[in-house]
C-alpha positions in Angstrom: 10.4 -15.6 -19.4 7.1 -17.2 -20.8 6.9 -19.7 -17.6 4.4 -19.8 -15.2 7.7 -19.5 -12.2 8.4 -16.4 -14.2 5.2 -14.8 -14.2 3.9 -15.6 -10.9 7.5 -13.9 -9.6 6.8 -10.9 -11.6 3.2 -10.4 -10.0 5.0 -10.7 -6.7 7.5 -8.2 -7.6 5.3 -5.9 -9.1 3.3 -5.9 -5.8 6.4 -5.1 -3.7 7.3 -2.4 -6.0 3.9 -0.4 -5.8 4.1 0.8 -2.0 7.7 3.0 -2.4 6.7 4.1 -5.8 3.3 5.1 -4.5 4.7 6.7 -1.5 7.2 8.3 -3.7 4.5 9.6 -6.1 1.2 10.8 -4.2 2.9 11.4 -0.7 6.2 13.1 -1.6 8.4 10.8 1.1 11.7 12.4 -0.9 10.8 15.9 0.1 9.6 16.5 3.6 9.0 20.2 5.1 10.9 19.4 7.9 14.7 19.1 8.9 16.1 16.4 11.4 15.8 12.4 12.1 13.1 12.8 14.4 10.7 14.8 12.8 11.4 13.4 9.1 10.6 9.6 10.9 7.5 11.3 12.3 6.6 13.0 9.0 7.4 9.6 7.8 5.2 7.7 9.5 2.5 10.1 8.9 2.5 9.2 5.6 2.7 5.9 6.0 0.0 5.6 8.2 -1.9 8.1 5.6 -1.4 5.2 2.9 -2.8 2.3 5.3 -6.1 4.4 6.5 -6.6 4.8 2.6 -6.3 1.3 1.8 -8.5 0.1 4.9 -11.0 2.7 3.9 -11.3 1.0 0.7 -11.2 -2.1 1.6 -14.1 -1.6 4.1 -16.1 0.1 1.4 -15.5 -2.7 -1.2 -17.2 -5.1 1.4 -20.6 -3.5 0.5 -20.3 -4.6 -3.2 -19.0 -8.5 -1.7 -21.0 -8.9 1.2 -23.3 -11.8 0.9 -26.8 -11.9 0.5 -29.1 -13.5 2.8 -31.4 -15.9 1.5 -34.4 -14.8 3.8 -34.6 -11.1 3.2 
């Protein structure tokens, strides 16, 4: 379990395990207001797309802090 294999596997898993336990936790995917397939996959995606605005949105403001410097300025 000490191996490098090992550990580089468990950062991979660890990363696929954060988005359904983040959805789960701060956008509620197991209870939805709604009743029905089509408006729980439309609440769904909601949600989803909730989660990927959030992570562009940080993203694009953790540019400011990387951006490079120009030499001439």
């Amino acid at each position: 379990m000490k191996t490098s294999e090992f550990i580089e596997l468990a950062k991979f898993r660890n990363g696929v395990e954060s988005l359904p336990s983040t959805l789960r936790r701060k956008y509620r995917v197991d209870k939805m207001p709604v009743r029905g397939r089509s408006k729980t996959k439309l609440f769904f995606g909601f949600k989803v797309s909730a989660l990927n605005f959030k992570k562009l949105f940080d993203y694009l403001s953790g540019m400011n802090n990387y951006a490079l410097k120009s030499e001439f300025c």
